[in-house]
C-alpha positions as a printed Julia matrix, in Angstrom:
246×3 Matrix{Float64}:
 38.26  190.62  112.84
 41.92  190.1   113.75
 43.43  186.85  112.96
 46.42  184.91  114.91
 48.19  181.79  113.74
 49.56  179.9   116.31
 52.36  177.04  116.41
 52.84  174.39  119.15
 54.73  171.25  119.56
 52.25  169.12  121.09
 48.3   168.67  121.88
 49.2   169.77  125.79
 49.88  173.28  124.74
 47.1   173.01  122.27
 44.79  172.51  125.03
 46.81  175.25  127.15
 46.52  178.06  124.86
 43.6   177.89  123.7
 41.94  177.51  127.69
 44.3   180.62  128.04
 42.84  182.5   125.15
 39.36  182.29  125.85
 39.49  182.37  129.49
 41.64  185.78  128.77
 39.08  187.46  126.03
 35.9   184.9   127.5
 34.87  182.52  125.24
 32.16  184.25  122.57
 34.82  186.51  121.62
 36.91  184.08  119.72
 37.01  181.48  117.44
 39.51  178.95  117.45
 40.32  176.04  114.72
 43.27  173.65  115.36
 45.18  171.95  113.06
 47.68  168.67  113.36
 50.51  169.15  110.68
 51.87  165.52  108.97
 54.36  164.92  106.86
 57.7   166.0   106.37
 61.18  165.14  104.79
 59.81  162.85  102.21
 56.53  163.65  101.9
 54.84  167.15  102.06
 53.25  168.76  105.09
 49.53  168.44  105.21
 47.04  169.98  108.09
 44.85  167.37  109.41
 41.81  169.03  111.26
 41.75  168.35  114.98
 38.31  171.13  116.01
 36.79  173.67  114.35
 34.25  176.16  116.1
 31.85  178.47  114.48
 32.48  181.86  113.97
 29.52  184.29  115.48
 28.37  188.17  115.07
 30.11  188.29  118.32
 33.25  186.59  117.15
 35.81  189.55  117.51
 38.92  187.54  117.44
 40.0   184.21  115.24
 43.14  181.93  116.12
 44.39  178.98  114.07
 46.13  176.57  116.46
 48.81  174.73  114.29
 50.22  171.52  116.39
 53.75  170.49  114.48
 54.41  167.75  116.78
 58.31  168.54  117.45
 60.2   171.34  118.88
 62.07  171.31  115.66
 58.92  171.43  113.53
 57.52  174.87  114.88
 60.54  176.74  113.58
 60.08  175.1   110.28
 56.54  175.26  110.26
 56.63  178.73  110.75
 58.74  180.1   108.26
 56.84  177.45  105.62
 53.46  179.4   106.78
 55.44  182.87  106.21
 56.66  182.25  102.88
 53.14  181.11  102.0
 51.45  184.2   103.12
 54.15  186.22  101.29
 52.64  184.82   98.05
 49.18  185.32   98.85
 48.92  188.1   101.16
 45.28  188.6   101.13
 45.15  186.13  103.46
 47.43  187.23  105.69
 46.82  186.97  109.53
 47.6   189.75  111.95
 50.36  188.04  114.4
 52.25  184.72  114.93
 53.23  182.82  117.78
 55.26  180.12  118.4
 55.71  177.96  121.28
 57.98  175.13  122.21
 60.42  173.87  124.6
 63.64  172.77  125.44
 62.6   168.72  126.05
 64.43  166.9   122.99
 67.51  166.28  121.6
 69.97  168.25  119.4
 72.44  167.02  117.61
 72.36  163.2   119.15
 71.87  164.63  122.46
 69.07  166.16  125.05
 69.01  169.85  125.17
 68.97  171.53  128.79
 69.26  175.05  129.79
 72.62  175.95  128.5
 70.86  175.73  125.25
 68.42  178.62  125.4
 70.42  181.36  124.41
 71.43  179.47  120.98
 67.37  178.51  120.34
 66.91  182.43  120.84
 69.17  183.33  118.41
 67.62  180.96  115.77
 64.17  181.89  116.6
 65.44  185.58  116.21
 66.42  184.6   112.74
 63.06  183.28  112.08
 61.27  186.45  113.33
 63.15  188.59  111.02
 62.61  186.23  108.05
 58.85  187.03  108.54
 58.98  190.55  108.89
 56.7   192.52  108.24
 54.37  190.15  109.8
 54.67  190.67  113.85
 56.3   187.33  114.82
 57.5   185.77  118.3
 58.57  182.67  119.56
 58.43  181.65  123.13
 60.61  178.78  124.24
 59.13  177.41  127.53
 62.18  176.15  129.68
 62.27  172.96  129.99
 58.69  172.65  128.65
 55.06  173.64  129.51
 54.62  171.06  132.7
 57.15  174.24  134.46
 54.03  176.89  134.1
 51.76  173.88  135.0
 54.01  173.07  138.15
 54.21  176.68  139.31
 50.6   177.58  139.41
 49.84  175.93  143.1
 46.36  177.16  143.44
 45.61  174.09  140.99
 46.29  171.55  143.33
 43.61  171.19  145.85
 41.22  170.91  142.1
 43.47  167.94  141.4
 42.42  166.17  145.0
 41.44  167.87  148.1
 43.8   166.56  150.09
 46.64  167.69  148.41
 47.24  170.75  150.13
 49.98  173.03  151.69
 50.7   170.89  154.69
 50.48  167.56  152.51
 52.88  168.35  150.2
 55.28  170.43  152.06
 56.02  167.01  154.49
 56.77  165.4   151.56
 59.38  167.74  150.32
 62.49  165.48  150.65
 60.56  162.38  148.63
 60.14  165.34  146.12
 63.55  167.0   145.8
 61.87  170.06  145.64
 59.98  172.68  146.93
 57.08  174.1   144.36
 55.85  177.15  146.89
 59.86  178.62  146.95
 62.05  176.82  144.5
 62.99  178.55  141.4
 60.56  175.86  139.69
 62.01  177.04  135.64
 65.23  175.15  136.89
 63.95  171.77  137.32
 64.97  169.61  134.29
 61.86  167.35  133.93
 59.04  169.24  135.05
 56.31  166.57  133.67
 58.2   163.91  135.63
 58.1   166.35  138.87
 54.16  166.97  138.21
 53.72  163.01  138.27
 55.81  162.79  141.68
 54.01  165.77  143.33
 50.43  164.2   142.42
 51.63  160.81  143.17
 51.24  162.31  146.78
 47.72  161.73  146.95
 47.88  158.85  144.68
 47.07  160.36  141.24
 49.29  160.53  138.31
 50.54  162.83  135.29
 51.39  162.04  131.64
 51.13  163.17  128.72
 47.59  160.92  128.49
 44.69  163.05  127.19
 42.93  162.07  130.36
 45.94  163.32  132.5
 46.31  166.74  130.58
 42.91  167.46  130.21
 42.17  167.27  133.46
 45.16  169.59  134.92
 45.02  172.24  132.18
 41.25  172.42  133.47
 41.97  172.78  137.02
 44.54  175.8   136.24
 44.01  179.13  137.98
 44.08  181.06  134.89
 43.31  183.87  136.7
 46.84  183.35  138.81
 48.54  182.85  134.85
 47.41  185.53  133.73
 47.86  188.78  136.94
 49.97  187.07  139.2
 52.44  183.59  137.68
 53.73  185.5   134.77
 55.65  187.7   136.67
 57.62  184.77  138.39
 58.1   183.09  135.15
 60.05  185.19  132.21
 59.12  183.21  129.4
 55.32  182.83  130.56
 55.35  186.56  130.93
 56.39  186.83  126.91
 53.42  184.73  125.88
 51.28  186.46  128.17
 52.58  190.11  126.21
 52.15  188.87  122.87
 48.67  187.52  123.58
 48.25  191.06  124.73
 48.88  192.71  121.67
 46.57  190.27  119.7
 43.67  191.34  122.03
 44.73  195.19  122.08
């Protein structure tokens, strides 16, 4: 059985990746647990347990979902999880991932997307500190709501009338155009979600009700074949899911 460890910042890419993993490899074929990680600074990390599913005869594939519950904390968490595994290496996994985003501060002040190329280098860093152990870090620009944004097949699921023609004649109440705008440029993609479903009266948050219900309506289909090759950084967590499954 091969074995993935996974690191997020929050419970929406929780929910997101592991939709995307078992919609990708269907849903018998892999077992996923998830973790919520607490602590920190002045008290040790702990793993709280958020689900746990059974593992199967059919079970070819296992993924621990780690949420750290800050940008920050995934870089961290990861290289606390490698140095772990270095001491006991019988329990090694065969690949990590990490996701997170640019939405936060740095140094006293929010991060945008002059920022990237510095968060590659330090996630470069952390790669290599992990070597031998295949490790890759995928920093969604600004954050996850971009993918969510971009995949437009999802929003007659959200409400039927919020089609083509709806949304396109309220393009100047939007500032922006999701069917030909270079969407990995907008700067608060959750906030531009919320205005865009606002159209037909609904609304977007970070609510469990809110992200449940749009990470369920996703074309995963369109992720997977079609989105990733509009979207660069969807594209890398696309390939490394790839090479878990291959």
């Amino acid at each position: 059985m091969k074995k993935i460890a996974i690191f997020v910042e929050g419970e929406t890419e929780l929910e997101f990746v592991s939709k995307l993993l078992k919609e990708v490899i269907g849903e018998k074929n892999i077992s996923i647990d998830a973790y919520k990680r607490i602590g920190g600074k002045k008290t040790e990390r702990v793993d709280l347990l958020l689900s746990k599913s059974s593992i199967t005869d059919a079970t070819k594939y296992y993924a621990t979902i780690y949420v750290s519950s800050t940008d920050g904390r995934v870089v961290s968490d990861i290289i606390e999880y490698c140095q772990n595994l270095k001491k006991e290496p019988k329990n090694s996994f065969n690949q990590i991932i990490g996701l997170r985003d640019l939405r936060g501060e740095q140094n006293g002040r929010k991060m945008n997307l002059t920022d990237l190329p510095k968060l590659e280098l330090a996630s470069k860093v952390v790669e290599q500190h992990c070597s031998p152990l295949p490790t890759h870090i995928v920093i969604a620009v600004m954050e996850i709501e971009t993918w969510f944004l971009a995949e437009i097949n999802h929003y007659a699921c959200i409400d039927a009338k919020l089609t083509k023609t709806q949304i396109l004649s309220e393009i100047d109440n939007l500032g922006f155009n999701p069917y030909t705008d270079d969407l990995t440029l907008r700067l608060e993609p959750a906030e531009d979600l919320k205005k865009l479903y606002q159209i037909v009266g609904k609304s977007y948050s970070k609510k469990r009700e809110h992200r449940e219900r749009t990470i369920e309506c996703l074309d995963y289909a369109n992720i997977y074949i079609n989105l990733k090759n509009q979207i660069v950084k969807l594209k890398e967590l696309v390939i490394e899911i790839d090479k878990f499954f291959n």
